[in-house]
N, C-alpha and C positions, 0 to 999 in steps of 0.2 A: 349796740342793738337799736333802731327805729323803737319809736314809741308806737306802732302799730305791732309790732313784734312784740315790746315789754309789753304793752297790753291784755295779747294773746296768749302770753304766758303767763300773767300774774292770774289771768282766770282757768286756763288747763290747770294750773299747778292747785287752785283754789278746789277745782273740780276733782281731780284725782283724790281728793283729802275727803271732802263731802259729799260727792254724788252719791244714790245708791248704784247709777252705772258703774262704778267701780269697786266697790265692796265687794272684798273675796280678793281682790287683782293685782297682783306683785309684780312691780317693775325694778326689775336690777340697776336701773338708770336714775338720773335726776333730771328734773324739767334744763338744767343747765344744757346735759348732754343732747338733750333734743333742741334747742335753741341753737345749739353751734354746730347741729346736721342739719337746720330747716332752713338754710338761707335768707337770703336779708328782705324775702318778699312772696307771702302766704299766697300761694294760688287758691282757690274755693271747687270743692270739687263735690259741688250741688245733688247730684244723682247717688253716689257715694253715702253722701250725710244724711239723704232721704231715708233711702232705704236701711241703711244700720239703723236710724232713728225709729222708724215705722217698723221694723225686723224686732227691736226691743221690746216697743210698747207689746205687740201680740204676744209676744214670749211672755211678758209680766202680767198680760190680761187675765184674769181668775174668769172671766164669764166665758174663753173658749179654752176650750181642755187641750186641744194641739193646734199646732199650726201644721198643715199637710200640704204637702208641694210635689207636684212630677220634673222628671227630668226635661223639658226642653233643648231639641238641638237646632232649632232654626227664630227665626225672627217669628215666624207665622204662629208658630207651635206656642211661642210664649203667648202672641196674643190671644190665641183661642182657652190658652189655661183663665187669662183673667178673666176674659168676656164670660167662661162660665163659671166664674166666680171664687178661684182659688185665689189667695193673697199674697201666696209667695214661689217661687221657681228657683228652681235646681239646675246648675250648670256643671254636668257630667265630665270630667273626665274623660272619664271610658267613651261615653258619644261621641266624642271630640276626638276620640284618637280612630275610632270606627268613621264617622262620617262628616266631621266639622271640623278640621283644620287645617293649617298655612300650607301644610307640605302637598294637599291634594290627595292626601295616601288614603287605604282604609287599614289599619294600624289594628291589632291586638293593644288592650291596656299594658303596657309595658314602659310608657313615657316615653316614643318613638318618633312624637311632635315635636317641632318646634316649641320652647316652653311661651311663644305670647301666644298660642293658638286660642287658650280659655278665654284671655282677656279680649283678645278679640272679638270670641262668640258672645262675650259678655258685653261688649261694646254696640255687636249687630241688634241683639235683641234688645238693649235699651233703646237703640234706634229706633228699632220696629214701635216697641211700646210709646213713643215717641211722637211716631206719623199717629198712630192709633189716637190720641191725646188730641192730635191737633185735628184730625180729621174731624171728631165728634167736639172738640169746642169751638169750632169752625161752624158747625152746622147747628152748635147750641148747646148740646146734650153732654152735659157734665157731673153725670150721676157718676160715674164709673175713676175710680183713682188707679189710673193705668199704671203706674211707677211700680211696681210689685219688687219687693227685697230679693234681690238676686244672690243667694247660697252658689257659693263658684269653689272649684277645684283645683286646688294646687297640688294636688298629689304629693309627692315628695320633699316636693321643694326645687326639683333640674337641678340639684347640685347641693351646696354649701350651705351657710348661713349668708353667704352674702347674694346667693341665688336665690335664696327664701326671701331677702329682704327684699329687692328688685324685682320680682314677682309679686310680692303684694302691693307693692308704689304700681305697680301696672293694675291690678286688679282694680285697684283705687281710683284709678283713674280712668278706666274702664264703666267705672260706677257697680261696682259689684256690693253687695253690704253687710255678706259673711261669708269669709273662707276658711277653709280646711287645708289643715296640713297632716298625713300620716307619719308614722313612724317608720315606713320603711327607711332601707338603701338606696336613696335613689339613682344608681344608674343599676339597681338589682329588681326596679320596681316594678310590681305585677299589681292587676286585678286582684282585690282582697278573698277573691273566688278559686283564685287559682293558689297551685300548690308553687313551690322553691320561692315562697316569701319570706324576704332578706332584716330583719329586725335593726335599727342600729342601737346604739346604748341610750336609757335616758338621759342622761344627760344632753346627748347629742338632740334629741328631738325636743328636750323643752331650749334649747338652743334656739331651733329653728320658730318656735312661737316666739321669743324673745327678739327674735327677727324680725317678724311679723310683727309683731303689736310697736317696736320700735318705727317700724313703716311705717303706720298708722297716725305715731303720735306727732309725727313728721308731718306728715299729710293734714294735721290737726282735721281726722275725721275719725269717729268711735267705733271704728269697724268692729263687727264681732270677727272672734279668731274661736274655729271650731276645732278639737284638737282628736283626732281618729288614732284608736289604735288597732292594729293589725295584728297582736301578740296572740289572740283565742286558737288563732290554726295556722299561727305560722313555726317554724319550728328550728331556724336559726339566726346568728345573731352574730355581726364583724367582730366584736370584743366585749371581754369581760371587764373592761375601766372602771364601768359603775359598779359601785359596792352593790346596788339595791337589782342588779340583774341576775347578781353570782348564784343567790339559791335555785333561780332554774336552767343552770348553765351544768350538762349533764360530765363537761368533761372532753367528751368526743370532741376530732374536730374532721371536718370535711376535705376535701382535697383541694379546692380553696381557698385553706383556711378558716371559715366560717367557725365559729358552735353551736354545736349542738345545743335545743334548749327545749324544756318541757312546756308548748306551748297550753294553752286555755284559758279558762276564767280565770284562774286565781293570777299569773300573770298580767292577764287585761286589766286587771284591778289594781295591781299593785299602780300598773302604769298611768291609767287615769287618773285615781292617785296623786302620783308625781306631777302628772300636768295640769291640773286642775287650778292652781293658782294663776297659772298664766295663759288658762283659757277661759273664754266665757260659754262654751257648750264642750261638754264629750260624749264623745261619740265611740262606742265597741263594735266593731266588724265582727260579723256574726255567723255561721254556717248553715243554720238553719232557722227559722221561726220557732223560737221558743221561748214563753213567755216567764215560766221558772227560771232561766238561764238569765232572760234579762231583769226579772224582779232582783234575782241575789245579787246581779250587776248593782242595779240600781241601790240597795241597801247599803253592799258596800260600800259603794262614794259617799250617799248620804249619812253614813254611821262618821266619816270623818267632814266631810261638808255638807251642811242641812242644806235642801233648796240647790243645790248646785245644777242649770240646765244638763239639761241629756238628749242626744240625737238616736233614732234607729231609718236604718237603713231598711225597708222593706221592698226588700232587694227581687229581681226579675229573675234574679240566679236561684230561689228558691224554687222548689214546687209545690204552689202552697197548698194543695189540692194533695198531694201525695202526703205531706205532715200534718194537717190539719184539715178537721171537720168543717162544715158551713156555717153552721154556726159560730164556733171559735173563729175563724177567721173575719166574720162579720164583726165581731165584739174583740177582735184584736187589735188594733189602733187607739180605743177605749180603756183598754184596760191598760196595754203600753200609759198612756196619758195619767192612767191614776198613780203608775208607779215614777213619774216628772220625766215622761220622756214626752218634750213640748215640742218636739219639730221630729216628724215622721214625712218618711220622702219617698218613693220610687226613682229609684237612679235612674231607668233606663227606658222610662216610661214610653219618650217620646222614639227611639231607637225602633222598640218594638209597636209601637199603634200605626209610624210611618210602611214598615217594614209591611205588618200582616195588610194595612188598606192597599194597599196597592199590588200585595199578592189576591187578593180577592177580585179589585176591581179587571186588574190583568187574565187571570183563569175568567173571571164571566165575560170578558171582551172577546176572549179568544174565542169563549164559545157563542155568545149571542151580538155578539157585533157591538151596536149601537144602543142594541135594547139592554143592555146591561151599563152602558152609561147613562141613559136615560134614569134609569132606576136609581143611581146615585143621584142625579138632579133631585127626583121627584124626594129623595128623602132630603137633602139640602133644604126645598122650599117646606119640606113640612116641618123641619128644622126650626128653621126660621120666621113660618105659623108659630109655633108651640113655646120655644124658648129663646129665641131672639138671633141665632147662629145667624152673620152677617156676611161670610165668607161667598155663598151664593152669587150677590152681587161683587164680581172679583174687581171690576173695573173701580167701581165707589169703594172698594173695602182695602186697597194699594194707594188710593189718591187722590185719582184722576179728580173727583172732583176741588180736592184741597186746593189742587194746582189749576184749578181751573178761577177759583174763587181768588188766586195769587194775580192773576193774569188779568181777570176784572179790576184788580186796585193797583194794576199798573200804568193799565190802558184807560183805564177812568171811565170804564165800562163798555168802552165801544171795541172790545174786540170782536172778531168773526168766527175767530178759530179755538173758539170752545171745544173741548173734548168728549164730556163727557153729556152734554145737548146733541138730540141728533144721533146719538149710539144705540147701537144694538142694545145695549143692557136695557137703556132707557127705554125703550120701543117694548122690548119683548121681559120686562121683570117689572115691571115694576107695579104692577096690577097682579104678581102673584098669589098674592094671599088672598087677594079677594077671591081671585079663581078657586084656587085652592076646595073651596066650598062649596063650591058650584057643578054638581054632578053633572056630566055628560060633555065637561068640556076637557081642552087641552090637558089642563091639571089636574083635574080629580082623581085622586086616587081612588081606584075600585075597589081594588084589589089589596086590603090590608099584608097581607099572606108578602106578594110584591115588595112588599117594602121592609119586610125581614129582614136577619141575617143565615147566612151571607146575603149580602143585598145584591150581588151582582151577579148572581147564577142564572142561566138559560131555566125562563119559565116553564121548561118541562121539567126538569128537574126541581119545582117545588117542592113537590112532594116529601122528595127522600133528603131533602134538606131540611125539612124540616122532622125528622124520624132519625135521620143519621148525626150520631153524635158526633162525628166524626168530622162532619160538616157546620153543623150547628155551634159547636163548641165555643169557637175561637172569639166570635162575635156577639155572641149568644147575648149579653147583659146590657149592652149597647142598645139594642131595641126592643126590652122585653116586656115592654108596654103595647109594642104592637103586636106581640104573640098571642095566638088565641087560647084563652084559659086552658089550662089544665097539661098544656105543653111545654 
C-alpha cells in the first residue's frame, strides 16, 4: 500500500470508529477489504463530498425542521429550485425514464433506461449549477451556494449486487450526495404507485445497500444511502429465504412463481427495520397522505432506533385535495417534521410544472397569438422586479456573458466579437425594471387581472378565468398575490 493510501486508511478506519457520521452504521466489511478494492490511487470526487457533507449538516440542523426538495429534470429546473432558495434537489427516477434519458424514449417507471441515464441527469445538472456559480462569481455576486445535495435514484439497483455497486461508483461520480435504493425485483420494477410490485427477500435488499455503501467507501466519499421500501402496497414476493419475510408470506403462489404476501405497515416496518443499520435515511412508500400511518411508521423505527432519519415522498401520485383539508395539508410537511421525517420531496415536481406551463402558454398562443407570449414576458420582468427571477434575461442567464468575459482574458481585451455588447437583450432589457414602474410605457402593467393565472389566456376570456375553477385552478397559487381580494 502507498503511504497516501495507509494514510487514508488509518483515518476512514479512525472515522468509522468515532464520527457521529457513522453511529448507528454497520459494515460487514474491514477497512482492509476496502483498501484492496480502492486501487493504488484515490481519485477526489469534489462535488460528491460537497454535497453528502452539506446533505448531513441540514439533516442534523435542530433550527430547520425539514429539509424540502422538488424533483428536477433538467439543468435549468435545478437552477431555478436554488435561485428561489430551496437547498436541496431530487433526481427522479420516474422523470428520467418519462423524459431525461440516454435511450431518447418517454418510458413508464418500470426501469426501461439505460441504467447510467440518472447519473448522467445528475452530471448535467451539476453542470448547469456549475455555469450558474461561475457566471455570478464572475460578475462578483456570491451570496448564493449553488452546489445544492443532489438526492438521485437508483431504483432497484439494474440488476444484482454487483449492479447496485457500479451504479453508485457512477452516481458518485456523477456527484450525486444521496441515493436511494428500493426493495423491489428489479427487472419486475414499477413505480411505487403502480400495482404487480415485485418484493425481493430482505436479505437480498440490505445486500444491495451493502453494495452501495461498500461503493462509497471505495470512493472514500460519505454518501448518504437512503434505503426505500415498497412493502405498504405491494403484495408479492420471489422467495421465502428469509426467516423475517415468512409471517407475511400467505402461502399462495402465482403463475410465476412469485408469493403471495400481506402487504402494509406492519411489513414496511418490519423491513425498515432490517435496513436501518445499513442506511442513513428510510424511507416508506406510501399510498396516500396520511399522517397517522406515517406517525405509527415513524414510532415504530424509533421504538427500536432513536433519532433514526426518515424520508416521505409527497408524491404527485396523491390527490391531496381529494384526502385532505387546506388546512391539514398546509401544516402537513410540519407535522411530518415533528414526527423526524427531515427530508420531504416532491418527486415529480418538475415533470408536472414543465408539462401544465407549456399546456397553458400553448392553449393561450393558439388563441391570442402574440398577446399571450407577451403576458408571460410581462410576468418574467415583474418576476424579476419582485424576487429576483433571472431567467428573463436568457442570453446572460446560459452565459454568453461568462464567455464573453473568457474571451476578454484571452485576447487581452481587444477583441471585437463580444457577444453579448451590442445584443438585443442588452439594448431592449436591461432598463426593465426601471420601466416596469413607469405607467404609460412599454412595460407597465395595467392591468393586474393580465397577469393572472392562467397567465396566457386571450384577454377576453378574463373574465371567466378568473370565475371558472376549472381554469383557474391549476395555476391558481403561483400568482395569488396578484389576485384581487376576495377571489
Amino acid at each position: 500500500m502507498t503511504n497516501f493510501n495507509r494514510q487514508t486508511s488509518n483515518r476512514q478506519t479512525s472515522s468509522w470508529q468515532t464520527s457521529p457520521r457513522w453511529r448507528g452504521i454497520t459494515r460487514p466489511y474491514t477497512q482492509h477489504d476496502v483498501n484492496r478494492l480502492r486501487g493504488s490511487f484515490q481519485i477526489e470526487h469534489t462535488l460528491a463530498r460537497h454535497g453528502a457533507e452539506r446533505l448531513w449538516n441540514m439533516l442534523q440542523d435542530k433550527a430547520e425542521s425539514f429539509v424540502p426538495a422538488l424533483g428536477a429534470m433538467t439543468g435549468n429546473q435545478a437552477v431555478q429550485q436554488v435561485k428561489a432558495g430551496l437547498k436541496a434537489i431530487y433526481v427522479s427516477g420516474w422523470q428520467v425514464a418519462a423524459d431525461a434519458n440516454n435511450a431518447g424514449q418517454m418510458y413508464p417507471d418500470q426501469s426501461l433506461y439505460p441504467a447510467d441515464s440518472v447519473p448522467n441527469l445528475v452530471r448535467r445538472i451539476n453542470q448547469a449549477l456549475m455555469r450558474a456559480d461561475q457566471i455570478h462569481h464572475a460578475e462578483g455576486h456570491n451570496g448564493t451556494n449553488w452546489f445544492a445535495p443532489l438526492i438521485a435514484d437508483a431504483e432497484a439497483g439494474f440488476g444484482g449486487n454487483l449492479n447496485a455497486f457500479e451504479l453508485m461508483k457512477a452516481m458518485i461520480e456523477a456527484g450525486a450526495a444521496c441515493v436511494h435504493f428500493e426493495d423491489q425485483l428489479s427487472s419486475a420494477k414499477k413505480c411505487g404507485h403502480m400495482g404487480g410490485k415485485v418484493l425481493v427477500p430482505t436479505t437480498e435488499a440490505i445486500q444491495k445497500l451493502v453494495a452501495a455503501r461498500l461503493a462509497a467507501d471505495v470512493m472514500g466519499v460519505p454518501t448518504l444511502i437512503m434505503a426505500r421500501t415498497d412493502a405498504d402496497s405491494a403484495n408479492l414476493l420471489t422467495s421465502d429465504v428469509d426467516p423475517r419475510d415468512r409471517e407475511f408470506v400467505t402461502g399462495e403462489r402465482t403463475v410465476e412463481g412469485f408469493y403471495y404476501i400481506e402487504g402494509g405497515l406492519q411489513i414496511a416496518v418490519a423491513r425498515a427495520i432490517a435496513y436501518a443499520p445499513y442506511a442513513d435515511i428510510l424511507w416508506c412508500e406510501t399510498s396516500k397522505p396520511d399522517l397517522e400511518e406515517a406517525r405509527e411508521f415513524a414510532e415504530c423505527v424509533h421504538e427500536v432506533y432513536p433519532g433514526k432519519l426518515l424520508a416521505y415522498n409527497c408524491s404527485p401520485s396523491f390527490n391531496w385535495k381529494k384526502n385532505l383539508d387546506d388546512a391539514t395539508i398546509a401544516s402537513f410537511q410540519h407535522e411530518l417534521a415533528s414526527m423526524g421525517y427531515k427530508f420531504q420531496f416532491v418527486t415529480l415536481a418538475g415533470f408536472h410544472a414543465l408539462n401544465l406551463a407549456m399546456f397553458e402558454l400553448a392553449r393561450g398562443y393558439k388563441q391570442a397569438g402574440m398577446s399571450a407570449y407577451s403576458r408571460l414576458q410581462e410576468k418574467e420582468f415583474l418576476r424579476e422586479q419582485q424576487v429576483g427571477y433571472e431567467a428573463v434575461k436568457h442570453q446572460r442567464f446560459v452565459g454568453t456573458g461568462y464567455f464573453d468575459a473568457v474571451q476578454q482574458v484571452i485576447t487581452s481585451g481587444t477583441t471585437s466579437t463580444m457577444a453579448l455588447e451590442g445584443s438585443t437583450e442588452e439594448a431592449q432589457f436591461s432598463d426593465v425594471i426601471d420601466q416596469l414602474a413607469v405607467p404609460g410605457n412599454g412595460h407597465a402593467i395595467t392591468n393586474p387581472m393580465a397577469m393572472g393565472d392562467p397567465l396566457f389566456m386571450d384577454p377576453s376570456l378574463t373574465d371567466r378565468s378568473f370565475t371558472d375553477p376549472a381554469l383557474m385552478a391549476p395555476c391558481w397559487e403561483a400568482s395569488d398575490e396578484l389576485m384581487p381580494s376576495g377571489d
